[in-house]
N, C-alpha and C positions, 0 to 999 in steps of 0.2 A: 735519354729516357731514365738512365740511373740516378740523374739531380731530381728527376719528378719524383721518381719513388724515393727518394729521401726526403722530398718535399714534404710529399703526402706522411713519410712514417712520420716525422714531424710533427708536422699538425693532428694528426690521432696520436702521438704519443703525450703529447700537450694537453689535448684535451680527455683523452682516454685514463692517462697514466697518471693525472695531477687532480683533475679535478673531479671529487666527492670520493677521491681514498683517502687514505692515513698520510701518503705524502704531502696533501694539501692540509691537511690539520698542522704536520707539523712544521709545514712552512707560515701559516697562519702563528702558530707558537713563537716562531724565530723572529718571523715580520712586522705582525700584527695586523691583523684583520687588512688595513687601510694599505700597509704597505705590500699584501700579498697581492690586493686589488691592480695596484699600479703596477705590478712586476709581472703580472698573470697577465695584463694586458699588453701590455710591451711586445713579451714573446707572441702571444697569439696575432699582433701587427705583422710583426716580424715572418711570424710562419705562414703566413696566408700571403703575406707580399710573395716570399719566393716561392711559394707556391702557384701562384698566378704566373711569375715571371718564367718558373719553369715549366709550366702548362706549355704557356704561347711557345716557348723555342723547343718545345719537345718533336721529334720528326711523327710523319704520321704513318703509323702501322696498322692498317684495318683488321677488324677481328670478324664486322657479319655488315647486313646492308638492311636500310628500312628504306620500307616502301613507302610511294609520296603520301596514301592514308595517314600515315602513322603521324604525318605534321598534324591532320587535323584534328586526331584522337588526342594528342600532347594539348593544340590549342585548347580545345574543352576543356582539359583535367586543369590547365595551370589555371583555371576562373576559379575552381576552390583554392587549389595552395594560397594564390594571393588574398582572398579572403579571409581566409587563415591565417597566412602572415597579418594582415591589416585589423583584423579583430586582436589575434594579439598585444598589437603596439597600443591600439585603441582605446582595449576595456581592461579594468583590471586583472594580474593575473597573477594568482597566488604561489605560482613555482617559480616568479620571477624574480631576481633580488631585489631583497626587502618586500617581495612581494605579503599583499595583506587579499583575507576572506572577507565577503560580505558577510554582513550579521543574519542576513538569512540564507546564506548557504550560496552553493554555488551557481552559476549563472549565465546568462547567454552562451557563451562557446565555452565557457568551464564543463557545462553538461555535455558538450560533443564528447571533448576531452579534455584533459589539463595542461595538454602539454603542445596548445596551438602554433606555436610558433617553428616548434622542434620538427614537427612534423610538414610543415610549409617548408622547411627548408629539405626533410625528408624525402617529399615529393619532388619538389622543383630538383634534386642531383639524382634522383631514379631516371625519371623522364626526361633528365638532359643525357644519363651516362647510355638508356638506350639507343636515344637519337644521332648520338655521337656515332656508336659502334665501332670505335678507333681503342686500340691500348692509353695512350694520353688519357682520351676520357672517361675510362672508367678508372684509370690513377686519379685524376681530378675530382671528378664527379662522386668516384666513391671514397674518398678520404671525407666528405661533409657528409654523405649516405650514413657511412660508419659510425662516425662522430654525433650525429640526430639521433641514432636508435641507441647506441650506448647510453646517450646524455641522459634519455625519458628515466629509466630504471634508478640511474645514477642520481638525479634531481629527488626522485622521489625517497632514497636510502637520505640523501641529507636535509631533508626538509623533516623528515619523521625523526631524526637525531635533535637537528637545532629546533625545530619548532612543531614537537608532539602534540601541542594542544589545537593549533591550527593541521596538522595532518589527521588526528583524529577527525575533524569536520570533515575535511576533504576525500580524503578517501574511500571512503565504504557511496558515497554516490556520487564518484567519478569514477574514470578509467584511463588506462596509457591509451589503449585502441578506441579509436573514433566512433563514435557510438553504442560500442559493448555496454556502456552501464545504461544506457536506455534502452538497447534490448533486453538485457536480461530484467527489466523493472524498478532498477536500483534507481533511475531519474527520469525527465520525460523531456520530450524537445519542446523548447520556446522559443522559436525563430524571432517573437518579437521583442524579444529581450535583448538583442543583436541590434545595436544604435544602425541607426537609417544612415549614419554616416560613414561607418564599414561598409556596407551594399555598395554607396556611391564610389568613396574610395576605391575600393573592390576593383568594380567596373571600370573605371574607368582606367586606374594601373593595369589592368588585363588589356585594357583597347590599347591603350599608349605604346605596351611591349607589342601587341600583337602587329601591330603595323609599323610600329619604329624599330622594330629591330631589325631588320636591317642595316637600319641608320647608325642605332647604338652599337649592335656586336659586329656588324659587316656581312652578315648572310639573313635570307629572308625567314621569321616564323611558319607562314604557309606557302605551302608550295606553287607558287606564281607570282 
């Protein structure tokens, strides 16, 4: 259990500790933009492998138990995450790198939030580290929990440094939380601004895990 939590401090120290502070500026200074890219990604390979690796040989310590519902409340929820993820990959998105704004403003799931992808992966280590209910997974599950919600605030401190004129656009009618700026009036939702090929994608990534995993991870999604 001690290599997983080194695992994990790892991979949040990595992504926590380097990236959108002062140490990542001035290793961008030392490297140069290109060469901080390929060294930033090395480690992160690096840290997610043995993090997986020491996942799987971790022993198992339970901490609490779900009940067989709770599969099919998680089946439900991960139909948005991967929507989310898949809208992310999909549509433009301006927190992305080199990401760029539309000229008229933001859009399909930019109006949710801005930060779709961050948060797909947010959900998806929530709802795996409660299903787990083991120490291992919430070491695992929440080393990327962590890492998501830190990233949003962090993404947003360095998009408003390197590129104020595109964060001016963006910000005052969008938001970190998922629909905050269309309730409070700041935007409004246009589901059909969201390409019909997210929805399909979506769906049917949802149906694929939901009856292959078994196959892919070795245990079943719904309980039967």
């Amino acid at each position: 259990m001690l290599l997983l939590l080194a695992a994990a401090m790892l991979w949040v120290g990595v992504h926590v500790g380097i990236a959108g502070t002062a140490v990542r500026a001035r290793l961008v200074e030392r490297l140069g933009d290109a060469g901080f890219r390929i060294g930033y990604s090395l480690i992160s390979v690096v840290s997610i492998t043995l993090l997986v690796m020491a996942w799987q040989a971790a022993p198992y310590v339970p901490l609490w138990g779900i009940p067989d519902w709770f599969r099919w409340v998680m089946a439900l929820l991960m139909l948005p995450v991967l929507l989310l993820f898949v809208a992310s990959v999909a549509t433009p998105n301006p927190t992305a790198v080199a990401g760029k704004l539309d000229e008229a403003g933001p859009r399909g799931i930019q109006r949710i939030t801005r930060h779709p992808m961050l948060w797909s992966f947010a959900l998806w280590a929530a709802l795996h580290l409660i299903a787990k209910g083991n120490l291992a997974g919430v070491l695992f599950f929440g080393a990327f929990l962590v890492t998501s919600l830190v990233g949003m605030p962090s993404i947003d401190r360095k998009l408003a440094a390197l590129q104020p004129a595109l964060w001016a656009r963006l910000a005052p009618s969008t938001s970190i939380l998922p629909f905050l700026a269309i309730l409070v009036g700041r935007n409004k939702l246009v589901l059909a601004e969201i390409p019909r090929l997210v929805w399909i994608l979506g769906g049917v990534a949802w149906l694929g895990l939901l009856f292959g995993h078994r196959w892919i991870f070795g245990y079943p999604a719904l309980p039967f």
